[in-house]
N, CA, C and O atoms as CSV, one atom per row, in Angstrom:
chain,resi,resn,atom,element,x,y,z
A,1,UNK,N,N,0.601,-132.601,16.812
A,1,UNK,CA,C,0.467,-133.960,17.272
A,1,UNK,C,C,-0.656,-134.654,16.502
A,1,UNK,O,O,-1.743,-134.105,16.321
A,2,UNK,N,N,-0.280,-136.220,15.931
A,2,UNK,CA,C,-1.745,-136.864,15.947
A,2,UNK,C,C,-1.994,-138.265,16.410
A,2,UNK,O,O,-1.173,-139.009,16.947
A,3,UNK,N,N,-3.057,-138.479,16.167
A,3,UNK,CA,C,-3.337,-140.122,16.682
A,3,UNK,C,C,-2.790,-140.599,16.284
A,3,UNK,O,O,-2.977,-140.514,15.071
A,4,UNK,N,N,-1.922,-141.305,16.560
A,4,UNK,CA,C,-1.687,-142.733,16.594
A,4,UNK,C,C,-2.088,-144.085,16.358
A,4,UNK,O,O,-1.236,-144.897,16.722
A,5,UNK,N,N,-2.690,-144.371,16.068
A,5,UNK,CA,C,-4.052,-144.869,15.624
A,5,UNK,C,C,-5.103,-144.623,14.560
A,5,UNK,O,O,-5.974,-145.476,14.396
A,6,UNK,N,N,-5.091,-143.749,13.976
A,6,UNK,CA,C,-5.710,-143.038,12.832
A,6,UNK,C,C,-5.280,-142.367,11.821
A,6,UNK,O,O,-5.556,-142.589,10.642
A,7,UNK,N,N,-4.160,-141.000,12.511
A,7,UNK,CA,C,-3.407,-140.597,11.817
A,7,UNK,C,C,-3.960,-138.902,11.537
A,7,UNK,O,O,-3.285,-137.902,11.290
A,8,UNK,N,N,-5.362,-139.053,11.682
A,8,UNK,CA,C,-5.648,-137.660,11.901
A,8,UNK,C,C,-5.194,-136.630,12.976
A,8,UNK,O,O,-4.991,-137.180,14.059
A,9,UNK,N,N,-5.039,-135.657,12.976
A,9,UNK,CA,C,-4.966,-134.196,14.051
A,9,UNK,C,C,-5.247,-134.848,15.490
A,9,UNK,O,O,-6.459,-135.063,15.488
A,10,UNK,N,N,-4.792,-135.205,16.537
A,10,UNK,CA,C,-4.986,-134.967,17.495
A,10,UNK,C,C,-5.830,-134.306,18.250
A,10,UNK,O,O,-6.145,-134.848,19.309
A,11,UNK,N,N,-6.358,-133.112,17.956
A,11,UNK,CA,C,-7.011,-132.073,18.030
A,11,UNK,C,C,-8.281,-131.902,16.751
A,11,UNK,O,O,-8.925,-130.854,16.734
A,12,UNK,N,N,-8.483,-132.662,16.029
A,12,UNK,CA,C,-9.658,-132.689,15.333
A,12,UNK,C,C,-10.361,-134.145,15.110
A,12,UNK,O,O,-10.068,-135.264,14.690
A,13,UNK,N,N,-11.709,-133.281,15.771
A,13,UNK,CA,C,-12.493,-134.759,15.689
A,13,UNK,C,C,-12.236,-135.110,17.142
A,13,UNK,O,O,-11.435,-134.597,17.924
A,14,UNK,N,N,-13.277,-136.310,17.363
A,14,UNK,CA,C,-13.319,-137.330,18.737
A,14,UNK,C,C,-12.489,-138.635,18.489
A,14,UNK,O,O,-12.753,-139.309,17.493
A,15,UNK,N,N,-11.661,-138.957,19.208
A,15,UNK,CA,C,-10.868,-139.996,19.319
A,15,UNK,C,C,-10.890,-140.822,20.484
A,15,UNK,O,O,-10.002,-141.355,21.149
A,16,UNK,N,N,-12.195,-140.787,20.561
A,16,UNK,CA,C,-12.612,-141.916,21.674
A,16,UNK,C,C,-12.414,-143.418,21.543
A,16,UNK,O,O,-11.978,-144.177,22.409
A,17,UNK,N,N,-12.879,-143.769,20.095
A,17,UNK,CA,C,-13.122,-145.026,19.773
A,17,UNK,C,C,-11.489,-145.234,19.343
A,17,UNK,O,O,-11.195,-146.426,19.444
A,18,UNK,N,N,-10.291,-144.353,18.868
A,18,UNK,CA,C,-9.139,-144.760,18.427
A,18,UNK,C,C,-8.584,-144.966,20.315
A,18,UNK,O,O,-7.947,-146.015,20.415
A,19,UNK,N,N,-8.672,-144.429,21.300
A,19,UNK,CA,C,-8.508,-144.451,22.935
A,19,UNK,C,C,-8.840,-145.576,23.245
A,19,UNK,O,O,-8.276,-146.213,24.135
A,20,UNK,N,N,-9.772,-145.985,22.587
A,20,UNK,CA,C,-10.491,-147.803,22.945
A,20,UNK,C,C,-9.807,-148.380,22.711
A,20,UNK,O,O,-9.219,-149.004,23.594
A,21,UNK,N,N,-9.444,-148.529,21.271
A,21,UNK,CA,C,-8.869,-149.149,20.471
A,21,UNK,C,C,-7.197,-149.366,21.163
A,21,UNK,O,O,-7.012,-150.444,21.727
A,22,UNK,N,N,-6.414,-148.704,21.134
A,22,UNK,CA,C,-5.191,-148.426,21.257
A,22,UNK,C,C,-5.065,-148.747,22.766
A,22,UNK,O,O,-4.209,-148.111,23.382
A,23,UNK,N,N,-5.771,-149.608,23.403
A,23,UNK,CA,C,-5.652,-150.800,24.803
A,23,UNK,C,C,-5.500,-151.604,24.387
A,23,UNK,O,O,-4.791,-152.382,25.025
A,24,UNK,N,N,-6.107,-152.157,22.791
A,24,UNK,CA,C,-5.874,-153.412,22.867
A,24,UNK,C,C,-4.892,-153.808,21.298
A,24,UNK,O,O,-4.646,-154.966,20.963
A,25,UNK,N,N,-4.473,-152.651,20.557
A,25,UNK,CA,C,-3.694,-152.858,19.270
A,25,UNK,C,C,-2.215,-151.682,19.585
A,25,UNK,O,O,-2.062,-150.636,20.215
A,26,UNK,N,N,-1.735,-152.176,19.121
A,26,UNK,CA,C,-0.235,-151.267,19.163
A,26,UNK,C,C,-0.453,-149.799,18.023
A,26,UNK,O,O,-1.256,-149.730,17.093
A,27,UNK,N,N,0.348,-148.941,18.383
A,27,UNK,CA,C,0.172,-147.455,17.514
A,27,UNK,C,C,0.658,-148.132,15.836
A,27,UNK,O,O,1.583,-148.848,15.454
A,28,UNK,N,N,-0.230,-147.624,15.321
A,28,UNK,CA,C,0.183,-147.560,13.338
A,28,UNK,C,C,0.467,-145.997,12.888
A,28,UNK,O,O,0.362,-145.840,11.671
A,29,UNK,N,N,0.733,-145.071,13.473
A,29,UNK,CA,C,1.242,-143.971,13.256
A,29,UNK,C,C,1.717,-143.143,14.279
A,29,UNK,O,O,1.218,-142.838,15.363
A,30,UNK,N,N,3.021,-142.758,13.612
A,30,UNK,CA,C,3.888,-141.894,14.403
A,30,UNK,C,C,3.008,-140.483,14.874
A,30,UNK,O,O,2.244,-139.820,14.172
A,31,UNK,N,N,3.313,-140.312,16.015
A,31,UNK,CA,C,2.119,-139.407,16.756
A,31,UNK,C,C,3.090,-137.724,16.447
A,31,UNK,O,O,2.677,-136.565,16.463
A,32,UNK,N,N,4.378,-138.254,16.207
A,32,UNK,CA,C,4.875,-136.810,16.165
A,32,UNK,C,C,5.211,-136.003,14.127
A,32,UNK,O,O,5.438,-134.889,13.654
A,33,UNK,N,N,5.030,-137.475,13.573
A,33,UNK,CA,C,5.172,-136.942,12.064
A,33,UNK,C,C,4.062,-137.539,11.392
A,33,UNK,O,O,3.986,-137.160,10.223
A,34,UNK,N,N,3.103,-138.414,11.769
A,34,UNK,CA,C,2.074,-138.760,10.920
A,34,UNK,C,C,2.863,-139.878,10.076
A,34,UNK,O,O,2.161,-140.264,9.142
A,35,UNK,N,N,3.818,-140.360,10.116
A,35,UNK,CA,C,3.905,-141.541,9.472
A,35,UNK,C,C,3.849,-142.921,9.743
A,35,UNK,O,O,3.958,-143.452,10.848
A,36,UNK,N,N,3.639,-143.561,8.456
A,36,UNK,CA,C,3.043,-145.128,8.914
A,36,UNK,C,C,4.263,-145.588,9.293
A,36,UNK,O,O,5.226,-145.303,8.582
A,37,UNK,N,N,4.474,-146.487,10.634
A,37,UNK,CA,C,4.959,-147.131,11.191
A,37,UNK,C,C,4.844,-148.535,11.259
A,37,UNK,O,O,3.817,-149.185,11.454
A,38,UNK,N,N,6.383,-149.079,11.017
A,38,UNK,CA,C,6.581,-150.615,10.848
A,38,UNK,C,C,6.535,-150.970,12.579
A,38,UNK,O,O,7.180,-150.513,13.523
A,39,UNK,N,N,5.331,-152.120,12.473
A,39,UNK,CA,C,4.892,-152.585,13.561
A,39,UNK,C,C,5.046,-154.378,13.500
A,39,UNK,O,O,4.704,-155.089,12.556
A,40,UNK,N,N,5.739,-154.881,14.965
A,40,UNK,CA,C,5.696,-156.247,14.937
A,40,UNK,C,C,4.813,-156.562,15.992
A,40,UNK,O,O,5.027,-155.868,16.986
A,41,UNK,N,N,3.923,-157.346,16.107
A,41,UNK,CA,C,3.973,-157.614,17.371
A,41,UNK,C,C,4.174,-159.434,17.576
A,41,UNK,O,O,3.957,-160.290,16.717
A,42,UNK,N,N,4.638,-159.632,18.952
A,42,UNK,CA,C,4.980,-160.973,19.450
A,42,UNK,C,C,4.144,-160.904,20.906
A,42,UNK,O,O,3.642,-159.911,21.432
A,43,UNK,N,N,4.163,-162.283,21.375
A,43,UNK,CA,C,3.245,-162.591,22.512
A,43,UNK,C,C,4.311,-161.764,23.411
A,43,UNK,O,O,3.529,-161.165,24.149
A,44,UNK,N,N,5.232,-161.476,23.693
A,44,UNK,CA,C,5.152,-160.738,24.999
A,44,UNK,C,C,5.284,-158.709,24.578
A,44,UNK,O,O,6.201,-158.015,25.018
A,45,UNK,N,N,4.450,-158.313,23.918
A,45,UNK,CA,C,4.308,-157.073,23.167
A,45,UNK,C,C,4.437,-156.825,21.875
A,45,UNK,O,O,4.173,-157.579,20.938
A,46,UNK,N,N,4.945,-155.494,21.845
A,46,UNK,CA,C,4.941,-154.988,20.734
A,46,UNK,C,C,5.933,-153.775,20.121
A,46,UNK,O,O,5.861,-152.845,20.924
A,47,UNK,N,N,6.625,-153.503,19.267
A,47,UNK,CA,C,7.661,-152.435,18.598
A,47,UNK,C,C,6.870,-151.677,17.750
A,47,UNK,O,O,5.967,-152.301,17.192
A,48,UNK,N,N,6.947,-150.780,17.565
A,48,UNK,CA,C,6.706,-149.694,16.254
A,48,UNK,C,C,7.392,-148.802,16.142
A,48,UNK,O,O,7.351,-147.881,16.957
A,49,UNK,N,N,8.309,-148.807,14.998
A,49,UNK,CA,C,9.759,-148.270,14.835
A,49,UNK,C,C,8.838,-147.327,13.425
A,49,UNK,O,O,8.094,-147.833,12.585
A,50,UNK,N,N,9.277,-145.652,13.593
A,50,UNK,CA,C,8.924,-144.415,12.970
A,50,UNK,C,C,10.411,-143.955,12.269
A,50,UNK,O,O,11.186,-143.149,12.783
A,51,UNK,N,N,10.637,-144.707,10.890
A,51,UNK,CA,C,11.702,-143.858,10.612
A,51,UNK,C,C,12.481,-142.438,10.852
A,51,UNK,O,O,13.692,-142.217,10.837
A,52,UNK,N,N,11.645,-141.764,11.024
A,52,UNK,CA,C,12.237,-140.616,11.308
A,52,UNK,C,C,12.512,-140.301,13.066
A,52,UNK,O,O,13.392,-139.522,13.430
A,53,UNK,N,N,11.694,-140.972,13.953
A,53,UNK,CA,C,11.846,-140.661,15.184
A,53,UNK,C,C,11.981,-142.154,16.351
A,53,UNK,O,O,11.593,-142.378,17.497
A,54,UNK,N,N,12.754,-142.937,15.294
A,54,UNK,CA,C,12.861,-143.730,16.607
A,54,UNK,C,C,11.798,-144.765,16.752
A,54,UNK,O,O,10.689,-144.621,16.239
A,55,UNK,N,N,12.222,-146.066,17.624
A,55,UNK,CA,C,11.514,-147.127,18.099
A,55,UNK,C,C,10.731,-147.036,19.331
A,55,UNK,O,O,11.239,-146.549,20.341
A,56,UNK,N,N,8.930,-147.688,19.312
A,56,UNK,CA,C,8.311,-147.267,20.289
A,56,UNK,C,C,8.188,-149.101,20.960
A,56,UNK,O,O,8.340,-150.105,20.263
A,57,UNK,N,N,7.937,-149.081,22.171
A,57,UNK,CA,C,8.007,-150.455,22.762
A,57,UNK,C,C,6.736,-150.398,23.445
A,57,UNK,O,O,6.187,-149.297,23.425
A,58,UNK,N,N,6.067,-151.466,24.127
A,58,UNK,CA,C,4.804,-151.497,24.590
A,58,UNK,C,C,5.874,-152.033,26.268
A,58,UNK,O,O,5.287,-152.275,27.323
């Protein structure tokens, strides 16, 4: 697994400040392959579609 937000290990390092973060910005990486994810966002949310695994919705 990794952040979502960073893109590093899940499990390495503190990801406090990406936990902050990711209340108020939508995910930029796929949490299950590490890839960058095409992200829109519009006033009532947000999409981030992971080629390989599918569209994420807020």
């Amino acid at each position: 697994m990794y952040c979502d937000r960073c893109g590093s290990p899940a499990d390495a390092g503190d990801h406090a400040a990406c936990a902050a973060a990711r209340k108020l910005e939508p995910p930029r990486y796929c949490p299950d392959c590490r890839r960058r994810m095409k992200v829109q966002v519009v006033p009532a949310g947000w999409t981030a579609t992971c080629v390989e695994h599918g569209t994420r919705v807020s």
